[in-house]
C-alpha positions as CSV (number, residue, x, y, z in Angstrom):
1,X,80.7,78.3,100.7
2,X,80.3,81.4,98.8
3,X,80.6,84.5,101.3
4,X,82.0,84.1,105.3
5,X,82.4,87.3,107.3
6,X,83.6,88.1,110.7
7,X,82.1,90.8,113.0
8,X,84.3,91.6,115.7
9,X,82.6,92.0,119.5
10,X,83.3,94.4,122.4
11,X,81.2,95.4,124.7
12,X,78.4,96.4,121.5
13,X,75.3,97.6,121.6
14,X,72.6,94.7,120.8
15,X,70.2,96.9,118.5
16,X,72.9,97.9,116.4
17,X,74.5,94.7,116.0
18,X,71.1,93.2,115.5
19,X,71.1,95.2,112.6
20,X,74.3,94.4,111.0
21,X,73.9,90.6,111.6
22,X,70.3,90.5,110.0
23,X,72.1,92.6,106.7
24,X,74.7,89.9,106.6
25,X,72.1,86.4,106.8
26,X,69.5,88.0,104.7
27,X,70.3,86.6,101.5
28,X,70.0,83.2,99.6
29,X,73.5,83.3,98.7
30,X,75.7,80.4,100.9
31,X,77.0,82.3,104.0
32,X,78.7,82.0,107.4
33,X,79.2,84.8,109.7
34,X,82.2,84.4,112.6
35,X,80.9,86.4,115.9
36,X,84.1,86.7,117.1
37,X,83.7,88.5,121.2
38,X,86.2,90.1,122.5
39,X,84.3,91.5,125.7
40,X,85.2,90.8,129.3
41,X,81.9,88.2,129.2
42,X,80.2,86.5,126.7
43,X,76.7,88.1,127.2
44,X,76.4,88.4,123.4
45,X,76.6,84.6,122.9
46,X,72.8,84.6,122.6
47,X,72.6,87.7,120.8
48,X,70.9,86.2,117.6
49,X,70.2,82.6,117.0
50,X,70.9,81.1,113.6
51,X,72.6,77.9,112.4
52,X,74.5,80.2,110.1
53,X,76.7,81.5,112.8
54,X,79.7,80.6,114.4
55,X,80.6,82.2,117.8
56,X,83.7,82.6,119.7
57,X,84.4,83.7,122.7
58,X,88.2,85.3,123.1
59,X,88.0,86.0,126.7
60,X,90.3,89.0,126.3
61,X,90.6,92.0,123.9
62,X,92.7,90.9,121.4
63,X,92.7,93.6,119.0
64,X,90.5,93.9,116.0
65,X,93.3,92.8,113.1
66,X,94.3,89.5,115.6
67,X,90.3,89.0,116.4
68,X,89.3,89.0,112.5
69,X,92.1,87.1,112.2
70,X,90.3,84.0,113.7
71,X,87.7,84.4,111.3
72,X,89.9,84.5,107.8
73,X,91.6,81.3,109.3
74,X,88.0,79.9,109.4
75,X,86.9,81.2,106.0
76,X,90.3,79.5,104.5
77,X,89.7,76.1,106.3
78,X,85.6,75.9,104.7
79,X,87.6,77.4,101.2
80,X,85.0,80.2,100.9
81,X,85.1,82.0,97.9
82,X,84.9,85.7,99.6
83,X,85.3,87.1,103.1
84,X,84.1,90.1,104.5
85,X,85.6,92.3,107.3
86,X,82.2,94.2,109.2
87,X,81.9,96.4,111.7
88,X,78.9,95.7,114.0
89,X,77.5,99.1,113.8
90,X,77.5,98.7,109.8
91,X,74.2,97.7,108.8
92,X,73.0,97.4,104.8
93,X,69.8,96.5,102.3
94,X,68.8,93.2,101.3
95,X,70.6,92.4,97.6
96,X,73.8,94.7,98.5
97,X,76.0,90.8,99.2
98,X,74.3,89.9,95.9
99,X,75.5,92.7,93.8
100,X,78.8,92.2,95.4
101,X,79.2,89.0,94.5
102,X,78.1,89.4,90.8
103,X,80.6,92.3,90.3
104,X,83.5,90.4,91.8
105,X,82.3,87.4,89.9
106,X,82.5,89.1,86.6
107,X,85.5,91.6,87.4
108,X,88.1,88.8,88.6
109,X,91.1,91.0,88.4
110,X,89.6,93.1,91.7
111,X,91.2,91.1,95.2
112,X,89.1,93.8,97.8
113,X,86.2,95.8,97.3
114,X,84.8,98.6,99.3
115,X,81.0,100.4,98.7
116,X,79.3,103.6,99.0
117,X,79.4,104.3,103.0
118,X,76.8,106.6,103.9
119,X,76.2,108.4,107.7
120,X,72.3,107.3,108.6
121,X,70.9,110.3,107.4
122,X,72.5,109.8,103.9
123,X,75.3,111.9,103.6
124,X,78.3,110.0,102.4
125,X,81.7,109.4,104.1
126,X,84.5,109.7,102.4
127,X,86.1,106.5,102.9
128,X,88.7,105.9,99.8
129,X,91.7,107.1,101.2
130,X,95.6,107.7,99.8
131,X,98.6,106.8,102.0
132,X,98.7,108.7,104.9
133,X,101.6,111.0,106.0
134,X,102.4,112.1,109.4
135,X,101.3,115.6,108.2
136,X,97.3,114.1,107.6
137,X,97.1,112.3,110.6
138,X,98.1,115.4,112.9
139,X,95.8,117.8,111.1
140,X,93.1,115.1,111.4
141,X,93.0,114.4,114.9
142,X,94.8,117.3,116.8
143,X,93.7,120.8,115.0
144,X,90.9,123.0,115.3
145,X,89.0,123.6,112.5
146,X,90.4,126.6,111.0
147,X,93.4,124.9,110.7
148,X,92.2,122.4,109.2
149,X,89.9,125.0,106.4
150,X,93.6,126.1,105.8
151,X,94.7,122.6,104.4
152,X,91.1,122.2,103.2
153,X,92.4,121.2,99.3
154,X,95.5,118.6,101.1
155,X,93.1,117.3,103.6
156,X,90.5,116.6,100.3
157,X,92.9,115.1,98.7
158,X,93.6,112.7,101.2
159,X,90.0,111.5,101.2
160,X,89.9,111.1,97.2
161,X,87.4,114.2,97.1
162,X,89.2,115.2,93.9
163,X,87.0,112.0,92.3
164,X,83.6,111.4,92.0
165,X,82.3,108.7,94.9
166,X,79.1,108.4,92.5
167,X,81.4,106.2,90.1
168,X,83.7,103.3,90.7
169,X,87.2,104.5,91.6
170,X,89.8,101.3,91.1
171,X,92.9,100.8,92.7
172,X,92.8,102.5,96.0
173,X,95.4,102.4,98.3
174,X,93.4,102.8,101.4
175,X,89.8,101.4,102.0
176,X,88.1,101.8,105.1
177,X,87.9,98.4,107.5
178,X,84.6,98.7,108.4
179,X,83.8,97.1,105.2
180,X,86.9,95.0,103.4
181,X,85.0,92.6,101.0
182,X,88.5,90.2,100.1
183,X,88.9,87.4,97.3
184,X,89.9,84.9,99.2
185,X,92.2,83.5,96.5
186,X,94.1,86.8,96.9
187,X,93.6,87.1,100.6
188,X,95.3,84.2,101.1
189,X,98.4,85.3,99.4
190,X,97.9,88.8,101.2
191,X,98.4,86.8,104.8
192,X,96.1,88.0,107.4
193,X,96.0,91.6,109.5
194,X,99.4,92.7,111.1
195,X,98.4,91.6,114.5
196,X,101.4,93.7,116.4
197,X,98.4,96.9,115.4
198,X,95.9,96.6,117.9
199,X,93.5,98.4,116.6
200,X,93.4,101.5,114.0
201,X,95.4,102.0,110.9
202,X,95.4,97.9,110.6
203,X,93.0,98.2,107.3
204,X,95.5,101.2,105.5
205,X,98.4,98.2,106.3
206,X,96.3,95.5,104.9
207,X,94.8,97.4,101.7
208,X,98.3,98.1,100.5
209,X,99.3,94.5,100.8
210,X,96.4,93.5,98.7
211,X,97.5,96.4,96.3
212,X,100.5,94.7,95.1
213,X,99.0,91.5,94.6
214,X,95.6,92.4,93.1
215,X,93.5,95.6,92.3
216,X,91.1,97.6,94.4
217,X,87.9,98.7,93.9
218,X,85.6,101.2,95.7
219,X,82.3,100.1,94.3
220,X,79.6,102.7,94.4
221,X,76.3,100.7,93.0
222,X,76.2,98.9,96.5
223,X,75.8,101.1,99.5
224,X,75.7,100.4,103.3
225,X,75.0,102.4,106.2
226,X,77.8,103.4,108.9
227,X,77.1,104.8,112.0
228,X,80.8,105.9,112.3
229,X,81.0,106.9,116.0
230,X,85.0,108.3,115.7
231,X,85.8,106.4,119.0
232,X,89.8,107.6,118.7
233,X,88.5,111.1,118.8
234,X,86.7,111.2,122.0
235,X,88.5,108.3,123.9
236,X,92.1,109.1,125.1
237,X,92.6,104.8,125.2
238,X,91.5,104.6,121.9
239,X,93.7,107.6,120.7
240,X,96.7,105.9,122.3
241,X,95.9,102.7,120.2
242,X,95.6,104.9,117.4
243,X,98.7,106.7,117.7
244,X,100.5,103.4,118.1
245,X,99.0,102.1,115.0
246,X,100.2,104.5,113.1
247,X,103.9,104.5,114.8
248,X,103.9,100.4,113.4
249,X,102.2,101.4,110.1
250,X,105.2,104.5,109.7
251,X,107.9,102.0,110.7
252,X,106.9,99.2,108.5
253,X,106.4,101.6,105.0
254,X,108.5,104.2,105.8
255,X,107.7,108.0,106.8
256,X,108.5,109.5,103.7
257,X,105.7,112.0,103.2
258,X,105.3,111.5,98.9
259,X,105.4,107.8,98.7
260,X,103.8,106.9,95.2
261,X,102.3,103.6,94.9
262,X,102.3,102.7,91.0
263,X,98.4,101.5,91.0
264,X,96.6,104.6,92.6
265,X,94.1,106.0,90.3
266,X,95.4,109.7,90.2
267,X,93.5,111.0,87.0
């Protein structure tokens, strides 16, 4: 098997997830997708019919990192070569998986890969991210905008707007989890997501485990499309989970504000 991926259910919308399942299976390349629901029913067992796909009905919420879990077990047990982490409302052109696979193929030294992530009408989201400090997260998600125009240059550091996200940027230490294209050879040295994060702040954890195994890549000649809905920010639930994310994430690297990690690309 050359390429499994999981796509973690809840409650989704079934045009959008149509459209991130039919990215995933059109290719020629070897693939298995994990459909793995974490909704109170499993209405979207039927949601697309192919022998390619595997689906699994949780019958609770489990979390994202314990859900996608299930899925990198899977992908071990088959010994896939690659496994993708994608979020259902991620959708992407036929031959992105292909060039994927050819870069990791020839670039062995890279353990995760993220793309280009653009919004649907193009513009691009700036996903690479350095470690967070407790600073960055409360300017993120609890000031108004002037405040935030005030820290403009901290905030754009934070989001690697100090390098070009037109070339390939190696070694970041936080890549976004709608989109975590692993080596599975490293991934299974890595261990799976902290499952103790429910949800949020799960894929900074992760991306810095990989970091001290392997190298990173943000890999700008493939693109995919993210409709990016900011659930945390409108959703006081979802804020809660996000705030306790970030509490395990603080406790388990520390909450010094200037940690250096010896790989991030700085130049």
């Amino acid at each position: 098997m050359q390429i499994t991926a999981t796509i973690v259910l809840y409650r989704n919308s079934s045009s959008v997830l149509k459209d991130a399942i039919e990215s995933f299976l059109k290719t020629e390349l070897n693939v298995r997708l994990y459909l793995i629901d974490n909704s109170p029913t499993d209405e979207l067992r039927s949601i697309y019919k192919d022998p390619r796909i595997e689906y699994i009905f949780n019958n609770a919420n489990m979390g994202f990192g314990a859900a996608h879990n299930i899925g990198i077990t899977r992908s071990h047990q088959i010994h896939a070569e690659y496994h993708l982490i994608l979020n259902p409302d991620v959708y992407f052109l036929p031959g992105t998986l292909e060039k994927i696979y050819s870069f990791l193929n020839v670039n062995q030294n890279f353990g995760l890969l993220m793309p280009k992530v653009s919004y649907p009408d193009g513009s691009i989201q700036y996903l690479c991210k350095r470690p967070p400090s407790l600073s960055i997260l409360i300017l993120r998600r609890f000031t108004p905008s002037f405040v935030q125009n005030i820290f403009k240059k901290k905030l754009d550091k934070f989001e690697y707007k100090d390098h070009d996200y037109n070339k390939i940027i190696r070694n970041v230490p936080y890549l976004s989890g709608c989109f975590m294209f692993f080596r599975n050879s490293v991934l299974k040295k890595v261990g799976s997501f902290d499952e103790r994060i429910f949800m949020y702040m799960e894929d900074a954890d992760i991306t810095i485990r990989t970091l001290k195994i392997a190298d990173t890549v943000y890999y700008p000649d493939a693109q995919i499309i993210h409709h990016f809905a900011k659930g945390s920010y409108k959703n006081v639930k979802l804020m809660y989970y996000n705030i306790q994310g970030a509490i395990i994430y603080f406790q388990k690297w520390g909450w010094n504000l200037n940690r250096d990690f010896s790989k991030e690309n700085i130049s």
